[in-house]
C-alpha positions in Angstrom: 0.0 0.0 0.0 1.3 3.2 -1.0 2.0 6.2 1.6 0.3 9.6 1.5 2.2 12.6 2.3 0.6 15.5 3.1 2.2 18.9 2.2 1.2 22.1 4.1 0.6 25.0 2.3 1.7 27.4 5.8 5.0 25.9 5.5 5.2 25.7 1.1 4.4 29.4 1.2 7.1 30.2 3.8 9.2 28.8 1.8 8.4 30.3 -1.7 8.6 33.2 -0.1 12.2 33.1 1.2 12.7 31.7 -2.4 11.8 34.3 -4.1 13.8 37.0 -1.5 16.6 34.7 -2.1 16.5 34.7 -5.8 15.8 38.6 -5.8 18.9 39.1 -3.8 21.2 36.9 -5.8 20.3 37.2 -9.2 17.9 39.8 -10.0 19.1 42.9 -8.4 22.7 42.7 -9.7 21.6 42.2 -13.3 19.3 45.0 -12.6 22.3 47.4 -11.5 24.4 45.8 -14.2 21.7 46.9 -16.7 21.8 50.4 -15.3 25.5 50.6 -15.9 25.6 49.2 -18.7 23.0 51.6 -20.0 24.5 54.9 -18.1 28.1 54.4 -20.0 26.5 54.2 -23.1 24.6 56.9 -22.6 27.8 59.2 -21.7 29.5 58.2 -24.3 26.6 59.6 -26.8 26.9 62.9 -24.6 30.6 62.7 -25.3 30.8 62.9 -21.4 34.9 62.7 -20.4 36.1 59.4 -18.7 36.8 61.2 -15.4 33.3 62.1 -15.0 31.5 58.7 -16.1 33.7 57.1 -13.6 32.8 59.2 -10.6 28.7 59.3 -11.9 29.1 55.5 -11.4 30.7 55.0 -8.7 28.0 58.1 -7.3 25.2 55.2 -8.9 26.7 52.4 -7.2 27.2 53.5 -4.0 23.3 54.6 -3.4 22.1 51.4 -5.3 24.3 50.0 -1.9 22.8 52.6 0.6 19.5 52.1 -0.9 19.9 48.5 -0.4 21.7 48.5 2.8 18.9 50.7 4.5 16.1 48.0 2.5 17.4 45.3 4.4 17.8 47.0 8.1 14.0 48.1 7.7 12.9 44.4 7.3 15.2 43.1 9.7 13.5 45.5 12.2 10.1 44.2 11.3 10.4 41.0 11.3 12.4 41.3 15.2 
């Protein structure tokens, strides 16, 4: 006689749910910001915009993509404390 599992959808949902934080966090938000980059050097280099200053608006990009990010993930660690 074959065995019946039961599956809980409380618990399935918990876990889709950290899935799909997890998968956010790993793969979609860097190709996002890669993206943005990608797209911001190409458009200074239609403006003609001098290498010193595409370097320092990307770094300016990167580093509140970071803050932006950083601040994201202290809010929900509050919440969920």
């Amino acid at each position: 006689m074959q065995q019946r599992q039961t599956i809980h959808l409380g618990e399935l949902s918990k876990h889709l749910g950290h899935a799909a934080r997890h998968l956010f966090e790993t793969v979609l938000a860097p190709l996002g910001l890669f993206y943005l980059l990608f797209t911001l050097t190409n458009g200074f280099n239609i403006l003609n915009l001098g290498a010193n200053y595409q370097g320092v608006l990307e770094g300016t990009v990167v580093v509140a993509a970071a803050a932006i990010y950083t601040v994201g993930g202290s809010r929900r660690r509050k919440k969920t404390a």
